[in-house]
N, C-alpha and C positions, 0 to 999 in steps of 0.2 A: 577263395577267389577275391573275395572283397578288400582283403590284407592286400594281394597284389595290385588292385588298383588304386588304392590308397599310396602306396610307395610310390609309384608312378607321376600320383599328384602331387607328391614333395620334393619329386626330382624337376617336375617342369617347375614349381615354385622357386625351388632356389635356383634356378638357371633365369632363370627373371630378374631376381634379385642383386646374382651377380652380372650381368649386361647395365643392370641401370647404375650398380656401383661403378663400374668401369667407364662408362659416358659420362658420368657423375664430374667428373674429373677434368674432360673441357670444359665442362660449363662454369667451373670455380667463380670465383672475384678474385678482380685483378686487382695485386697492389699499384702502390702510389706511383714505385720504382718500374713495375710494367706501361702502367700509363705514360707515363715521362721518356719512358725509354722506345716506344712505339713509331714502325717509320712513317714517313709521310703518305699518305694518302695516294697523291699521285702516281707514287714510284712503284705501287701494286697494282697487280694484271689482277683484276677479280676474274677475268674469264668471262661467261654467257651464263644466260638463264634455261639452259638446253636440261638440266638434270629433272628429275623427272619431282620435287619436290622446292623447286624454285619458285619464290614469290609466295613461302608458305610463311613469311616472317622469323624463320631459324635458319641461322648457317650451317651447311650442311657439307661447309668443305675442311678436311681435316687437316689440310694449314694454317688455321687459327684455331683459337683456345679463347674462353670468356665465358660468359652467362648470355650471352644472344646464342649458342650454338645448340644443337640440335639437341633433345634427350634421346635421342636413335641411335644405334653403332653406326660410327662412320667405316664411308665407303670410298674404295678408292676410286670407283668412276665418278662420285661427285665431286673430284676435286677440279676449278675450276667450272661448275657446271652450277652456282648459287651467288651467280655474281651480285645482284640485289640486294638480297639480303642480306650479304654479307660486308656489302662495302656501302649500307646504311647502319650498319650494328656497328661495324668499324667506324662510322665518321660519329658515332654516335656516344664513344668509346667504350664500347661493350665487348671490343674482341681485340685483340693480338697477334698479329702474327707470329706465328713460329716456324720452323723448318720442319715437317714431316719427312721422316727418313724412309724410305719406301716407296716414296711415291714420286 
């Protein structure tokens, strides 16, 4: 019996492990060539602070990529719904927009 709880406890470990790898991934650093290449500020709709983790200091909308974004898996009802945070980490140039396809 104790064998099967043990396996259990390495199954939720490594499902841990790979979530934070896979988030891992918006958060990167941007190169030189992303900075430089980033639109203007004005011309993005950040959307409202309606998501339920807005104003927590991380973007939490998965149309951007950078190191200000969320270590959480992104969700597709936060997109647009982290306007603050996101278009302070954006002027701040900590994030990128990118096109999320999906959503």
């Amino acid at each position: 019996m104790g064998g099967k709880f043990m396996i259990r406890c390495s199954a939720i470990v490594l499902s841990l492990i790979v979530v934070s790898a896979c988030s891992d991934t918006n958060r990167s650093a941007l190169s030189e060539a992303e900075l430089k290449a980033r639109a203007d500020i004005a011309s993005i709709d950040f959307g409202a602070d309606d998501g339920d983790f807005a104003n927590d200091g991380e973007c939490d909308d998965s149309r951007f990529r950078g190191p200000a974004m969320t270590s959480t898996p992104l969700l597709e009802e936060d997109v647009l719904q982290d306007a603050s945070d996101c278009q302070k980490a954006y002027s701040e140039g900590k994030l990128v927009l990118v096109e999320a396809e999906g959503f």
